[in-house]
C-alpha positions, 0 to 999 in steps of 0.5 A, spaced: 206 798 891 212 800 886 209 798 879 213 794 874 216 800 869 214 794 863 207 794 866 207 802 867 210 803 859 204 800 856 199 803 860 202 809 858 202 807 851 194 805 852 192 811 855 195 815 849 192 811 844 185 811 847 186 818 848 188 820 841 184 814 838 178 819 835 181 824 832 178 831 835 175 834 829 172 828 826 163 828 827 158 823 828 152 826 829 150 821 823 152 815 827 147 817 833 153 816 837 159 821 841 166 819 843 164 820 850 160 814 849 164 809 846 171 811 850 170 810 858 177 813 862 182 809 863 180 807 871 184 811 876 187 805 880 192 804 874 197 805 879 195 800 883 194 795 876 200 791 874 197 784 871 197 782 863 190 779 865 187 785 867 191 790 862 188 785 856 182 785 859 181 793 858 185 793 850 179 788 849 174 792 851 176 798 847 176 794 841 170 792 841 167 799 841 172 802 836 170 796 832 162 798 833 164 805 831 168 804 825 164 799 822 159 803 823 162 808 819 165 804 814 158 801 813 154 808 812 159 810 806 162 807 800 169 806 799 172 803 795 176 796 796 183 800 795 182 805 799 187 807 804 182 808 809 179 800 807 187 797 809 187 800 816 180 798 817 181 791 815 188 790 818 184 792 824 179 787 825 185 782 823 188 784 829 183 784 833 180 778 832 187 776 833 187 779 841 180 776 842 182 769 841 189 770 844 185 774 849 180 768 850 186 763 851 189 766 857 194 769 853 195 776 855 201 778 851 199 777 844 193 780 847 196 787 848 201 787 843 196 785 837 190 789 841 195 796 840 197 795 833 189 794 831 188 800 836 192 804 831 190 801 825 183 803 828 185 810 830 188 811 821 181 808 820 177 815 824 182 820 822 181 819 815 172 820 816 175 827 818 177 829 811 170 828 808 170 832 802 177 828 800 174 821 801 169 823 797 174 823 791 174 816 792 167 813 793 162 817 788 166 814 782 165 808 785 157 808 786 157 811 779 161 804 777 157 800 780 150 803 778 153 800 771 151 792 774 144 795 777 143 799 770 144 792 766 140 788 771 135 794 770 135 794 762 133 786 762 128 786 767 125 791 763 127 787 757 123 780 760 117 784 762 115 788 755 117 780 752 111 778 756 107 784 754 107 787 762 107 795 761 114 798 761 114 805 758 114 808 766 120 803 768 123 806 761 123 812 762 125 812 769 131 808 767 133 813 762 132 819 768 137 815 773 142 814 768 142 822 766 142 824 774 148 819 775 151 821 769 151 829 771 155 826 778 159 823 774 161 829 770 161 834 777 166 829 779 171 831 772 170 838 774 172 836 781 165 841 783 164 835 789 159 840 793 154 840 786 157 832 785 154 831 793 148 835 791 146 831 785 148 825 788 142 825 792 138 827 786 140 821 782 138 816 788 131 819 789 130 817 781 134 810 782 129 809 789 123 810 785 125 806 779 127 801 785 119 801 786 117 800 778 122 794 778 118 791 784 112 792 780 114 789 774 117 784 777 111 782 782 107 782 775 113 778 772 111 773 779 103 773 777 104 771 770 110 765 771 105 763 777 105 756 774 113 755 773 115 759 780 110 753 784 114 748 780 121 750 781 119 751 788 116 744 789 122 740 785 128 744 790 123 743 796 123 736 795 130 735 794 130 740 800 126 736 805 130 729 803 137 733 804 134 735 811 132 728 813 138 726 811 142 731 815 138 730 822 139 723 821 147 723 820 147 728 825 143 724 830 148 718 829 155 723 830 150 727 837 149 733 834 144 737 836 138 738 830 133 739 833 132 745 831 133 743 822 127 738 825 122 744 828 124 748 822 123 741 817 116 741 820 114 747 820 116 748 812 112 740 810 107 743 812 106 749 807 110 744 802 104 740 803 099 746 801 102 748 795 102 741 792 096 740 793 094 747 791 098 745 784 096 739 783 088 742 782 091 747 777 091 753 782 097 756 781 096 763 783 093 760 790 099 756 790 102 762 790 099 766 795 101 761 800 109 761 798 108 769 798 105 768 806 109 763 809 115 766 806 119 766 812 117 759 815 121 757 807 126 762 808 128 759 815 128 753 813 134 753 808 137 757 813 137 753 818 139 748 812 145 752 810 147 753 817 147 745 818 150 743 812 156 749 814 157 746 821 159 739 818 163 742 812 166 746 818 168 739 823 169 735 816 176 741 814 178 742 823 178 734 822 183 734 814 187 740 818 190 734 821 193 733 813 194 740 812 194 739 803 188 736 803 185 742 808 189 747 804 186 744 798 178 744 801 179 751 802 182 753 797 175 751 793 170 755 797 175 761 797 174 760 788 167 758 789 165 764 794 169 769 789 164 766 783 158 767 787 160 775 789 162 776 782 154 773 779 151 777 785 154 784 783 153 783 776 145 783 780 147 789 782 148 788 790 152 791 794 158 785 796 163 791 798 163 788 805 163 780 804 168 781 799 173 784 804 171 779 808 173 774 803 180 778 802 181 778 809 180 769 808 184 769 802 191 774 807 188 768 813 191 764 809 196 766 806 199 767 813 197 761 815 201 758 809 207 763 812 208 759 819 207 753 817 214 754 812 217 757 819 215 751 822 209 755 827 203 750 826 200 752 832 201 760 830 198 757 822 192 754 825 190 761 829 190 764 822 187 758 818 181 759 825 180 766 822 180 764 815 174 759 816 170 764 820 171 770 814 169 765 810 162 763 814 160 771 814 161 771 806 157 764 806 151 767 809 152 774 805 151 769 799 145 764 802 141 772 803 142 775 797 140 768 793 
């Protein structure tokens, strides 16, 4: 059988890519993974190949292990947004979330065509990890920046505690010692010594690790001494709690959405809700309080499946209002502001929001494009890129709901 010469062009093309995607001198051993084992050969009956279905089918594929490497990678380390290294990993998982959906809507073409541009996106993304010593000019001032919100968080926590008369002179002396570990990385880097920057690095975090396990002491301390007002602000929240999930399961028992499982996790949380009370209403707030500390994940699951509830109403309520594209624009546009402020308050916390922030950046360019196609009278294109956009915007919700 003669094979299409478009066909062969873009087997070609692939097999190229692939080839080439993991640049040679780039290790993984830290990543417990070899290239061998993320990227198979393409099949040896390539000649015999000449269907879209089958070429998308294998660019897919490699983009779900190209995504699980860099991801990996990206992960394990700390760029910062701006990094050239970022835009290609982020301009990659566009593409390919791109390629998947085009894929799973039978549309082979855009599959191969966006699947190659974010296999090159993704190819930048690996060969950036083999200039380490480069990267590293980057990412430390980064971390050192963003100790800056942990230390204030650090600094009040203390505060709060000496108010209360908790001892914190350990905690005291500790902070001091990982601000001056930091501030030596910090000057190791003006110095442009980044072999002593990497070594000192790993001093200043053994320091930050055991002021972690003072400021845990310190705040379960802070837990016992306000055992009485926690009990109180759990059993307000719970109760308002338990009337939205009634409400919920009842709304969504009219509309046929399936919620039995708010229904188990509402049960399972009255029940502990109902212990705590009763412990409260004796006085006996430190028992009240062993009970939340026990049943801990059962209270966690259920505002869980709550969030996630809620979010699936939200989401049906903006597929309806895409119909009017204003009211939808306006509606997503409000949780992009709200899930901006969010990120803000929890870094000034001290967490690490690197990774929802992109995915909000990525919502925010979804858009964008979105708006873009609908200027050039592309709805059907707009809403591909709107879909996206909601998705990004779900993974920083959840991210937001975990670190409350």
């Amino acid at each position: 059988m003669v094979m299409d010469m478009k066909w062969l062009k873009v087997w070609v093309l692939i097999a190229l890519l692939v080839g080439s995607i993991i640049p040679a001198g780039l290790s993984l051993a830290d990543e417990n993974t070899t290239i061998e084992n993320e990227t198979e050969p393409l099949p040896p009956e390539i000649q015999n190949i000449t269907q879209e279905d089958r070429i998308a089918e294998h660019i897919v594929a490699a983009l779900e292990r190209l995504s699980e490497i860099t991801t990996r990678l990206i992960n394990n380390t700390n760029l910062p947004d701006n990094s050239s290294v970022m835009r290609h990993y982020q301009l990659a998982e566009q593409y390919k979330e791109v390629a998947i959906n085009a894929y799973q809507n039978e549309d082979y073409y855009n599959t191969i065509i966006n699947g190659l541009t974010a296999m090159h996106h993704y190819r930048e993304v690996l060969k950036s990890f083999e200039r380490g010593k480069e990267e590293l000019k980057e990412r430390l001032p980064e971390e050192i920046k963003r100790m800056e919100g942990y230390f204030r968080m650090a600094e009040r926590t203390i505060e709060i505690a000496q108010k209360q008369g908790i001892d914190v002179e350990n905690a005291t002396m500790i902070l001091q010692e990982t601000k001056e570990a930091y501030k030596t990385v910090l000057e190791d880097i003006k110095a442009r010594d980044f072999e002593k920057a990497k070594e000192d690095l790993e001093v200043a975090r053994e320091k930050k690790a055991a002021l972690d396990e003072e400021l845990k002491r310190i705040r379960k301390e802070l837990v016992e001494a306000n055992a009485d007002k926690i009990v109180n602000e759990f059993l307000e929240k719970g109760a308002r709690g338990i009337e939205v999930a009634e409400k919920v399961i009842e709304a969504a028992g009219e509309k046929g959405y399936d919620a039995s499982e708010l229904q188990e996790r509402l049960e399972a949380f009255r029940e502990v809700y109902d212990e705590v009370k009763a412990l409260a209403d004796e006085g006996k707030y430190d028992e009240a309080l062993q009970v939340m500390r026990e049943n801990a994940e059962t209270i966690k699951e259920f505002h869980k499946a709550m969030a996630f509830i809620q979010r699936k109403f939200h989401e049906r309520e903006a597929q309806e209002k895409m119909r009017d594209m204003r009211a939808f624009l306006r509606e997503i546009n409000g949780r992009i502001q709200k899930d901006a402020k969010a990120l803000i308050e929890l870094k000034r916390k001290g967490v690490d929001t690197r990774k929802a922030e992109l995915q909000l950046k990525t919502s925010i360019q979804e858009v964008r494009l979105g708006i873009e196609l609908l200027k050039h009278k592309k709805p059907a294109e707009a809403k591909m890129h709107f879909a996206i956009a909601l998705d990004m915007l779900h993974r920083v919700d959840e991210f937001i709901l975990r670190h409350l």
